[in-house]
C-alpha positions as CSV (number, residue, x, y, z in Angstrom):
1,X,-20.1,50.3,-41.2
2,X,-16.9,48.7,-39.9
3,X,-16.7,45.6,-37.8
4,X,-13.3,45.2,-35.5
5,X,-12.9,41.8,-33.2
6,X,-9.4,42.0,-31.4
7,X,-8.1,38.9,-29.7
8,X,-4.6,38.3,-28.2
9,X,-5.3,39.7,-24.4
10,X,-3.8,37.5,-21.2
11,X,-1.8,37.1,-18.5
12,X,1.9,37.6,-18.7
13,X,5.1,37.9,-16.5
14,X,6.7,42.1,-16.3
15,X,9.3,41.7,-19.6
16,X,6.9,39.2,-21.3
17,X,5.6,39.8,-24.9
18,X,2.3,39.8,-26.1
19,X,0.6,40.5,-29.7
20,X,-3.1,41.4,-30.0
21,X,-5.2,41.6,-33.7
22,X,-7.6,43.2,-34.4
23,X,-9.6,42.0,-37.8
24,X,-11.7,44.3,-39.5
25,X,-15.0,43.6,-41.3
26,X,-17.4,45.5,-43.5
27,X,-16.8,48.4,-45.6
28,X,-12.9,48.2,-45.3
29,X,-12.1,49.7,-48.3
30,X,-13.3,52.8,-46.6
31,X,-10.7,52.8,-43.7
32,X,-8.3,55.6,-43.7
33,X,-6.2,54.4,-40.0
34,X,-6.5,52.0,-37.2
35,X,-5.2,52.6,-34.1
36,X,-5.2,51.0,-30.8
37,X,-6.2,52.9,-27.1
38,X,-6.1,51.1,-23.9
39,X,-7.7,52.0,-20.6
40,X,-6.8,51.2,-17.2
41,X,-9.4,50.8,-14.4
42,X,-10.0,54.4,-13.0
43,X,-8.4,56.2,-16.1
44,X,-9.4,57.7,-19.3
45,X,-9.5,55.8,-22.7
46,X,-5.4,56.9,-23.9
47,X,-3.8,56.4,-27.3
48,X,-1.4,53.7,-27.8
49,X,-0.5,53.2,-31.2
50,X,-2.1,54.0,-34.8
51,X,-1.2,52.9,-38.5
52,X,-2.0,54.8,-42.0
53,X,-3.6,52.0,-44.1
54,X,-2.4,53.7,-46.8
55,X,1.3,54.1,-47.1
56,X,1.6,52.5,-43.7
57,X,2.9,55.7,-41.4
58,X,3.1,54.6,-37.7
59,X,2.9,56.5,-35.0
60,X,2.9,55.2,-31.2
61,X,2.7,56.8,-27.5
62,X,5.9,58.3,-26.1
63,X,5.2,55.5,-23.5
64,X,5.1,52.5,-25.4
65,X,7.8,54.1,-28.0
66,X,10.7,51.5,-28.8
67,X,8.6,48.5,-27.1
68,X,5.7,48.1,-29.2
69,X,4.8,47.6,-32.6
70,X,1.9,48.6,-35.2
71,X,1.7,47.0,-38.0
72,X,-1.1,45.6,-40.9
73,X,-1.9,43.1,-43.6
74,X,-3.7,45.0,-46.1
75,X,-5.0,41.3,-47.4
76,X,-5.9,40.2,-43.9
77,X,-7.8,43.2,-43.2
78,X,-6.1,43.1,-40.0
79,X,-3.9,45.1,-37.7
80,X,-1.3,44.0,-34.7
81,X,-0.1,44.6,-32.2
82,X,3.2,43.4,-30.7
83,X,3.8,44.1,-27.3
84,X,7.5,43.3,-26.1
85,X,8.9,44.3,-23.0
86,X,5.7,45.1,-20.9
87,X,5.2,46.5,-17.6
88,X,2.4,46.3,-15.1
89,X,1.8,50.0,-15.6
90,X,0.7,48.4,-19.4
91,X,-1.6,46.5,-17.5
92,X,-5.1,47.7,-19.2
93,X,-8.4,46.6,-21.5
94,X,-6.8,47.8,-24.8
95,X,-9.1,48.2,-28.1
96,X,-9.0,48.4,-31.9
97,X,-10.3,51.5,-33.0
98,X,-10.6,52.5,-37.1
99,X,-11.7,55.7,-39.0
100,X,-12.6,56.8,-42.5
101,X,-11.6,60.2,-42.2
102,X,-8.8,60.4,-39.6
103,X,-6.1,63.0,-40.0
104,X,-2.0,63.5,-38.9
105,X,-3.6,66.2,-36.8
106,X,-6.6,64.1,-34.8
107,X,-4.7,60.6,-35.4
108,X,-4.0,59.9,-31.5
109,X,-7.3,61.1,-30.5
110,X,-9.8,58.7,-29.2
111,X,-13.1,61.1,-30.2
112,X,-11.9,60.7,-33.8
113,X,-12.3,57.2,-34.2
114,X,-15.8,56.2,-35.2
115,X,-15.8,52.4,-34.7
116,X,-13.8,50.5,-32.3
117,X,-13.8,46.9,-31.1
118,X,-15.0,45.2,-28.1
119,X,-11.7,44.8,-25.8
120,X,-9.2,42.7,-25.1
121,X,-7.7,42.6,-21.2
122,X,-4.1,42.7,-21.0
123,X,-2.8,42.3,-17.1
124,X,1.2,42.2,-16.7
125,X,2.7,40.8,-13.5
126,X,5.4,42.1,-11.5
């Protein structure tokens, strides 16, 4: 079993930054990626962003492309997320997901991920 917390979530202005963690707990050793999905009231669960823990291959939404950032500390046992340049469309609960067995193919798919963390609410202003 795998334990994720995230923490980082608030309240910010449209072109604020944010960054959100996501610690992970348990049989880490195991995890093959971490990703993090967001959902916004009314709307399916979408992918946002995932990282290979091996190697460290990124891969992100075409709508969050060039404004946020994956990246892990392999000693922290923890992933981040920075968030620059946000919009109120980003507005949205966004979670920490991980897998053991997650491919290239099913890496942005949220029924791949077998645990995933409690939430964290991001809201951006206009």
């Amino acid at each position: 079993q795998v334990q994720l917390v995230e923490s980082g979530g608030g309240l910010v202005q449209a072109g604020g930054s944010l960054r959100l963690s996501c610690a992970a707990s348990g049989r880490t050793f195991s995890i093959s990626a971490m990703g993090w999905f967001r959902q916004a009231p009314g709307k399916e669960r979408e992918f946002v962003a995932a990282i290979r823990w091996s190697g460290g291959t990124t891969y992100y939404a075409d709508s969050v492309k060039g404004r946020f950032t994956i990246s892990r500390d392999n000693a922290k046992n923890t992933v981040y997320l920075q968030m620059n340049s946000l919009k109120p469309e980003d507005t949205a609960i966004y979670y920490c997901a991980a897998d053991e067995t997650i491919t290239i193919w099913s890496i942005r798919r949220v029924d791949r991920y077998d645990y995933w963390g409690q939430g964290t609410q991001v809201t951006v202003s206009s």
